[in-house]
Wavefront OBJ file of the C-alpha trace (Angstrom):
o trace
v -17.358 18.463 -6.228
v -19.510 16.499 -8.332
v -17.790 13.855 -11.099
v -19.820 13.158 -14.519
v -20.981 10.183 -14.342
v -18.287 7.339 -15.267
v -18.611 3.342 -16.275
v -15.193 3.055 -14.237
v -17.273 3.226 -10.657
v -18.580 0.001 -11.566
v -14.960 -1.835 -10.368
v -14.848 -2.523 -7.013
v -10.962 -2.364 -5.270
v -9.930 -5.209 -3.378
v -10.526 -4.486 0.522
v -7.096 -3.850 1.557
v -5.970 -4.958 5.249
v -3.206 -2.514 5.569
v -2.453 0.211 8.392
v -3.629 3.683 7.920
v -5.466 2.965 4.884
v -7.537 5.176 3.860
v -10.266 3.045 1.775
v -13.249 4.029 4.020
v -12.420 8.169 3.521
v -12.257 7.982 -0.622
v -15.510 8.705 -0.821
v -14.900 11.987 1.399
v -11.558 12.684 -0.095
v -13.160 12.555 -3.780
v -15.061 15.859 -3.085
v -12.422 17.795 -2.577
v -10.756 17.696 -5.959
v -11.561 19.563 -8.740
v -12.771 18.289 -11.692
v -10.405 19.994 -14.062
v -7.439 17.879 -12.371
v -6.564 15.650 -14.962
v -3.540 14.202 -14.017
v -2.841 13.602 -9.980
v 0.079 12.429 -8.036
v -0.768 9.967 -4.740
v 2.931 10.487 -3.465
v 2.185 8.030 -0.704
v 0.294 4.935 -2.322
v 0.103 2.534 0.517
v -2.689 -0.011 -0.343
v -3.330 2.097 -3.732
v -7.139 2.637 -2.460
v -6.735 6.294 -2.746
v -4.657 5.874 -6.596
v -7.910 3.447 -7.304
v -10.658 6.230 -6.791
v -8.777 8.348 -8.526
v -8.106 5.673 -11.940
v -12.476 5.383 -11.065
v -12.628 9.084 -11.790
v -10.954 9.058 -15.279
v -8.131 10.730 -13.503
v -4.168 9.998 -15.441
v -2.746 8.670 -12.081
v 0.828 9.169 -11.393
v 0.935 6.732 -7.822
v 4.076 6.197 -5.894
v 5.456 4.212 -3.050
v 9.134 3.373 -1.491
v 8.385 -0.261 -0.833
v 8.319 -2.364 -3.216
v 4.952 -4.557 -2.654
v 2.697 -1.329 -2.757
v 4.392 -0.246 -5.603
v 3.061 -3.774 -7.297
v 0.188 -2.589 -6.163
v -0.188 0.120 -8.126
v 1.539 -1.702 -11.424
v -0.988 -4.338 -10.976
v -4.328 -2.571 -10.488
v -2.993 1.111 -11.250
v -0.785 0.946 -13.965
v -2.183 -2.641 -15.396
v -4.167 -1.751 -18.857
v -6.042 -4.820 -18.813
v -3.749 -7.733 -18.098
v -5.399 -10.682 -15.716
v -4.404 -14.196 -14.605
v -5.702 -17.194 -16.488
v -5.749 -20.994 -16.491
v -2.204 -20.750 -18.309
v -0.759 -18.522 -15.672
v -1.885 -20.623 -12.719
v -0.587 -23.746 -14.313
v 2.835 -21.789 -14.211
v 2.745 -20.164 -10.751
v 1.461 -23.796 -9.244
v 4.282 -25.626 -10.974
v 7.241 -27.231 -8.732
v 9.814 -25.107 -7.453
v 11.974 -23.853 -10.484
v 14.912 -23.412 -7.868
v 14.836 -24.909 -5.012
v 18.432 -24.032 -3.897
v 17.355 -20.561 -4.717
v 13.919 -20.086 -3.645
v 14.022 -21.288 -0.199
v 14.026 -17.965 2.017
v 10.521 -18.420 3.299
v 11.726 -21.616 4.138
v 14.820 -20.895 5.852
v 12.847 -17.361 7.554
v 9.375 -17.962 8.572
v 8.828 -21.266 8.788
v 7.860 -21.975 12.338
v 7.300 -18.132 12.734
v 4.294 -16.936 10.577
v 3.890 -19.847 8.508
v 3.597 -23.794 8.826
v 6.406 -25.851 6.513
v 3.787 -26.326 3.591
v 2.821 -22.738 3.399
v 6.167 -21.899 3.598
v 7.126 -24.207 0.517
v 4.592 -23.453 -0.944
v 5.342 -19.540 -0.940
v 8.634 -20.362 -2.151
v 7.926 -22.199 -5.241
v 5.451 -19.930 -6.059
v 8.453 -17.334 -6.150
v 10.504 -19.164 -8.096
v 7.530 -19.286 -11.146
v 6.570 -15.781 -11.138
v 9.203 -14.574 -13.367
v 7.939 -16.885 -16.026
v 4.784 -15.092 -16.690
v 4.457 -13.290 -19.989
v 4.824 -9.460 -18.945
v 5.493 -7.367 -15.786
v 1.525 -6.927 -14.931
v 0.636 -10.299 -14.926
v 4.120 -10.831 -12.355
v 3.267 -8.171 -10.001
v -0.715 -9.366 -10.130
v 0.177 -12.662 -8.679
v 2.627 -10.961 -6.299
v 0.144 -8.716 -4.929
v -2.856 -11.822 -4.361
v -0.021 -13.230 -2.737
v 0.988 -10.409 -0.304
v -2.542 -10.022 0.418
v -3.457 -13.806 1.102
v -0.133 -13.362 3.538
v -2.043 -11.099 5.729
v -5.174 -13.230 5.621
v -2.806 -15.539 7.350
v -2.050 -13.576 10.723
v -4.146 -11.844 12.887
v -4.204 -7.733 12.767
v -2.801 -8.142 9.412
v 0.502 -7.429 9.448
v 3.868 -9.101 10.558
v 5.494 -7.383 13.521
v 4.260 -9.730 15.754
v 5.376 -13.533 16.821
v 2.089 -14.686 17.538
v 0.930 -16.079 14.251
v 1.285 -19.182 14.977
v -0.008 -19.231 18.473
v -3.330 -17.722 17.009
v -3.424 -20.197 14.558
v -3.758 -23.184 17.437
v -6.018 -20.976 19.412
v -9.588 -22.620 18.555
v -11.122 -19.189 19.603
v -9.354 -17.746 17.343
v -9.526 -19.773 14.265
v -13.749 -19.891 14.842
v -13.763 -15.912 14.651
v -11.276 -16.445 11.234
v -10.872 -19.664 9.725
v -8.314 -17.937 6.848
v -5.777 -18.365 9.943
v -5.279 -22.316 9.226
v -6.270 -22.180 5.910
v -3.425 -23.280 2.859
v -2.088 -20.356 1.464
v -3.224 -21.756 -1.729
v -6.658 -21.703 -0.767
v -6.751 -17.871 0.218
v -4.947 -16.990 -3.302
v -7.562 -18.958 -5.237
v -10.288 -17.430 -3.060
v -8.764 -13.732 -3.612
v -8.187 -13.965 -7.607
v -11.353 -13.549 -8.922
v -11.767 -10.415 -7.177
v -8.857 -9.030 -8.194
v -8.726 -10.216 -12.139
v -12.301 -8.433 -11.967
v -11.066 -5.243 -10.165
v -8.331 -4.452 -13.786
v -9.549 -2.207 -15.720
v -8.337 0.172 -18.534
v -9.557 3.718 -18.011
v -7.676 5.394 -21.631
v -4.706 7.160 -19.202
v -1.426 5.989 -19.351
v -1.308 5.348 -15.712
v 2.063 4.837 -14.081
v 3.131 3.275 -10.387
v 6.737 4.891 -9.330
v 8.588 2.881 -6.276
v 10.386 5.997 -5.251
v 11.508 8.496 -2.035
v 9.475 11.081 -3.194
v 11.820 13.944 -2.418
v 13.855 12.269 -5.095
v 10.230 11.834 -7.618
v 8.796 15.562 -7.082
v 12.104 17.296 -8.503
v 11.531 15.088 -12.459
v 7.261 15.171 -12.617
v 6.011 17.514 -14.698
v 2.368 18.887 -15.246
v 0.724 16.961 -12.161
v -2.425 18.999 -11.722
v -2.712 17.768 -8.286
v -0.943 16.244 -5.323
v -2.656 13.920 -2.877
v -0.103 13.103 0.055
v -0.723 10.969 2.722
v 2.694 10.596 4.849
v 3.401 8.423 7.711
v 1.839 9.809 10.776
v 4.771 10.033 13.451
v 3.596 8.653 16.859
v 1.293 6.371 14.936
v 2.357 3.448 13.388
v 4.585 4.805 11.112
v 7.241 2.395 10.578
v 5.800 0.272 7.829
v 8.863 -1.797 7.488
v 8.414 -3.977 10.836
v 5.089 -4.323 10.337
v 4.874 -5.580 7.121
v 9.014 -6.776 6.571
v 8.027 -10.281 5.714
v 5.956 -8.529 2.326
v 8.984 -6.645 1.094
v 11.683 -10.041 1.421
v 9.099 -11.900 -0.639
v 8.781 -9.382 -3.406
v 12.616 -8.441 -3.273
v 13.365 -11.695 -2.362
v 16.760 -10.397 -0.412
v 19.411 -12.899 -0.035
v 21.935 -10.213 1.306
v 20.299 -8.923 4.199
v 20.416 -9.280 8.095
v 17.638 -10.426 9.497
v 16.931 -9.438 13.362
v 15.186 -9.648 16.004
v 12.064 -12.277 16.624
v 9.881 -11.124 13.667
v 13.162 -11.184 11.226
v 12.844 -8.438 9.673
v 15.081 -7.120 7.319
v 18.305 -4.693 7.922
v 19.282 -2.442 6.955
v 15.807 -0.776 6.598
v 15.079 1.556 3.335
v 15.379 5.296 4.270
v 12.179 6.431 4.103
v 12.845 10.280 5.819
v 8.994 10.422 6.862
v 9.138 7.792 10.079
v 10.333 9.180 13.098
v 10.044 12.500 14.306
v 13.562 13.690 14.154
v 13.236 13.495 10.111
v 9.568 14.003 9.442
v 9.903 17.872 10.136
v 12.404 18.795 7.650
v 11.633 16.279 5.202
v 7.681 16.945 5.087
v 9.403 21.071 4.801
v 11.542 20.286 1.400
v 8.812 18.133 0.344
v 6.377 20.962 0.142
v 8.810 22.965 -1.308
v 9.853 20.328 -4.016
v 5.962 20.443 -4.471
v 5.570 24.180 -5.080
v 5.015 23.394 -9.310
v 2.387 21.432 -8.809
v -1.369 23.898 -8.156
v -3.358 22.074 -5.882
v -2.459 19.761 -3.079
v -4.544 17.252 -0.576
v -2.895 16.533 2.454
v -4.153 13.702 5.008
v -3.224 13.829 8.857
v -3.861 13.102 11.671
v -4.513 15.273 14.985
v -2.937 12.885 17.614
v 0.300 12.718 14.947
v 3.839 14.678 14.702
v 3.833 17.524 14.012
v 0.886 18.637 15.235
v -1.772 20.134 12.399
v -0.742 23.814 13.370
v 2.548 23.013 12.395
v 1.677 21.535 9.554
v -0.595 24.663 8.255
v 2.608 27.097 9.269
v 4.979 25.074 6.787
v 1.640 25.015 4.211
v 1.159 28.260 4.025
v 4.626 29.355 3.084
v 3.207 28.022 -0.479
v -0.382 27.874 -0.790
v -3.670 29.113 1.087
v -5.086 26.200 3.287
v -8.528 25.432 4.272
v -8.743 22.167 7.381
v -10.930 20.207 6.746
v -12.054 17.440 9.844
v -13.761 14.098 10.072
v -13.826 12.724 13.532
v -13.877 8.637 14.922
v -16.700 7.281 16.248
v -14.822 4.311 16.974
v -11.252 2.999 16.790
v -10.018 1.544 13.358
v -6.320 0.960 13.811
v -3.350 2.674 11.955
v -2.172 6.143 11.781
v -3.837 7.158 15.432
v -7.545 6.794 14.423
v -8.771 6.060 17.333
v -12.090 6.982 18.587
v -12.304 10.548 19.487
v -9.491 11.660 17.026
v -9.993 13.437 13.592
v -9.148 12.829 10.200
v -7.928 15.876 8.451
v -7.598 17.020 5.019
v -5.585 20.091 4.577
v -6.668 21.198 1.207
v -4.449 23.576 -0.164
v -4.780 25.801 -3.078
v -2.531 28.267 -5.179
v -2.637 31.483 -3.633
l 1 2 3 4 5 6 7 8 9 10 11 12 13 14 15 16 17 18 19 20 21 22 23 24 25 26 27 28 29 30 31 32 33 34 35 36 37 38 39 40 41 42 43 44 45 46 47 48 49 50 51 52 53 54 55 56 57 58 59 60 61 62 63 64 65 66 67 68 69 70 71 72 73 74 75 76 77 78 79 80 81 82 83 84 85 86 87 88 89 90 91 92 93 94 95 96 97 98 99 100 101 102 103 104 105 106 107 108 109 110 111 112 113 114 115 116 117 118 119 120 121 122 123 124 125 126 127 128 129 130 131 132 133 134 135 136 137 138 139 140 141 142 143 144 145 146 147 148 149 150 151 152 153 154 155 156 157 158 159 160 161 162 163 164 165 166 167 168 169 170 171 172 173 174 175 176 177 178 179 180 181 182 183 184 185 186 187 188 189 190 191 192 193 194 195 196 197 198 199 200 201 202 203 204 205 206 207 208 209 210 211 212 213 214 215 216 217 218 219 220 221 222 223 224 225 226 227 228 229 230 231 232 233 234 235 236 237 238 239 240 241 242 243 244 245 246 247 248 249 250 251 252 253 254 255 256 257 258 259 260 261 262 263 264 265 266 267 268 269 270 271 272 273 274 275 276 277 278 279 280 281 282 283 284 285 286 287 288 289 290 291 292 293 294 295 296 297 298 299 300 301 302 303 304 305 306 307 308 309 310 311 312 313 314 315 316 317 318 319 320 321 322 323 324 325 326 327 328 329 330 331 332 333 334 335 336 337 338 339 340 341 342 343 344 345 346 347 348 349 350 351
């Protein structure tokens, strides 16, 4: 369906590096919702692309995630009204460390693993200053450049890996992408512009949840539409190993276990939606928890668990679903799209 024409298409969303995002299918997930859907739930944020388009289209955008660095996400470019970083703010967040017997935990954790000793320092001290900025947009802005110029730092993106390092000395490597031995300062400074430019205010009261969203669905009231995009079972779903080292720097857990050789964190958030002895019942009572809400968009996968039939039988128990499909040409990584496999998008209305 066709949008009137809005001033809002002129921002541009930071390219996000993350798994299974779905930045290059907006454009094909935008014509499937209606035009009289003011307000719309994306229960699964991710990367926020999705909860973007949607702030674009004029939309009230009610965006929610269980970790807590997508969830800045969404406060910083979903929720944000119009608050950027400055001179002022840099000054702060590129001050000395404001506790260094504190904020050492990059430090004590990755140093040696994904990060040299300076980056490493560097992170830390940058932690220890974000609390000082004037309001909670500004904080979780300079968080999420952060995050982001963390995965310029490692190859594929993400952290369940112990190889960052290695890459980083490989010269093969570093001439395909430099950002691998580049200062983490560099990459922030390089990333800010585009991301002060990408806040916008769109007149919505926008709001980013960082919630299970069995426990969210139960207190929303009049979503017009659902857009949910769970973890695809047999495809990457665990998003805590691969990106652990995100979530310790926003949480900045000193009462955790950290295992194995990528350290990640334990014990692990329940999530209910990442391995296939949950995802069945959980994506059932989710549906149901759903049921007050008309429309819903559902993205999957046809190499995932349960397979799509499945996923129409538990549909239909609620609403009349049409499939639609968009196949790989080639592989792009993340949630099973490789080439040959199809992107679906159950679209399901009231019946």
């Amino acid at each position: 369906m066709l949008f009137a024409e809005t001033k809002y298409l002129d921002y541009k969303f930071p390219e996000p590096q993350y798994l299974g995002a779905k930045f290059i299918h907006r454009g094909w997930i935008a014509q499937f919702i209606p035009e009289s859907a003011d307000t719309i739930l994306d229960a699964f944020s991710g990367s926020q692309s999705i909860a973007y388009m949607l702030k674009q289209l004029g939309k009230k955008v009610i965006t929610n995630d269980f970790l807590s660095f997508n969830n800045l996400i969404g406060k910083a470019l979903i929720e944000n009204p119009g608050y950027i970083l400055n001179k002022q703010d840099l000054d702060i967040l590129f001050s000395e460390n404001s506790d260094p017997f504190r904020f050492n935990l990059m430090q004590e954790l990755f140093s040696g693993l994904f990060f040299v000793p300076e980056d490493a320092a560097f992170a830390d001290s940058f932690r220890s200053n974000v609390h000082r900025l004037e309001n909670v947009y500004k904080q979780a802005l300079a968080l999420t450049i952060m995050c982001r110029s963390m995965t310029r730092k490692v190859t594929m993106g993400h952290f369940a890996h112990t190889q960052a390092l290695v890459y980083a000395a490989d010269p093969v490597r570093i001439k395909r992408n430099r950002s691998l031995i580049r200062p983490l300062k560099d990459l922030f400074m390089e990333l800010l512009p585009e991301y002060n430019a990408a806040i916008f205010d769109n007149g919505k009261e926008n709001i980013s949840y960082n919630e299970n969203v069995l426990d969210l669905l139960p207190r929303l009231e009049g979503i017009d539409l659902a857009y949910f995009d769970p973890p695809y079972c047999n495809s990457h779903a665990d998003y805590q190993s691969f990106y652990h080292l995100l979530e310790t720097y926003v949480e900045y857990w000193k009462d955790k276990q950290f295992v194995n050789g990528i350290k990640r964190y334990e014990p692990k958030r329940y999530s209910g939606f990442d391995k296939n002895s949950e995802a069945l019942a959980n994506l059932r009572l989710m549906f149901e928890r759903a049921n007050h809400i008309p429309t819903w968009l559902v993205s999957y996968n046809d190499r995932s668990y349960p397979d799509i039939d499945t996923m129409v039988d538990m549909i239909k128990v609620y609403r009349d679903v049409k499939i639609e499909r968009k196949t790989y040409t080639t592989g792009r990584g993340g949630k099973g799209s490789v080439a040959g496999s199809s992107e679906i998008l159950l679209v399901c209305m009231t019946k």
